[in-house]
C-alpha positions, 0 to 999 in steps of 0.5 A: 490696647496695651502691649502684652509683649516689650518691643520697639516702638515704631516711631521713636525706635527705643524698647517699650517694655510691657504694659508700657505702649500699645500695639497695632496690627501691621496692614498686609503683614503678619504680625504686630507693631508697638508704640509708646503711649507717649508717641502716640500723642506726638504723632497725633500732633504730627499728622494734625499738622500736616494736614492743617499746612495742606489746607 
């Protein structure tokens, strides 16, 4: 889901502004974190790397 509020993106750590990312809700904590779509890509590509070097 699209961010409704500008944050900073918890991956890359720059300023997403509106409508620009989207936000996940934090496990056991209040609150939201934002992400730029961009970085969502790259952190997808990441996590597919590491699990292909664990195997």
């Amino acid at each position: 889901m699209r961010n409704r509020f500008p944050g900073y993106c918890y991956y890359c750590t720059t300023l997403v502004p509106k409508g620009e990312g989207h936000f996940e809700k934090r496990q056991g904590a209040k609150g939201f974190r934002v992400i730029h779509a961009e970085c969502v890509f790259k952190q997808r590509e990441e996590k597919a790397k590491a699990v292909e070097a664990a195997q």
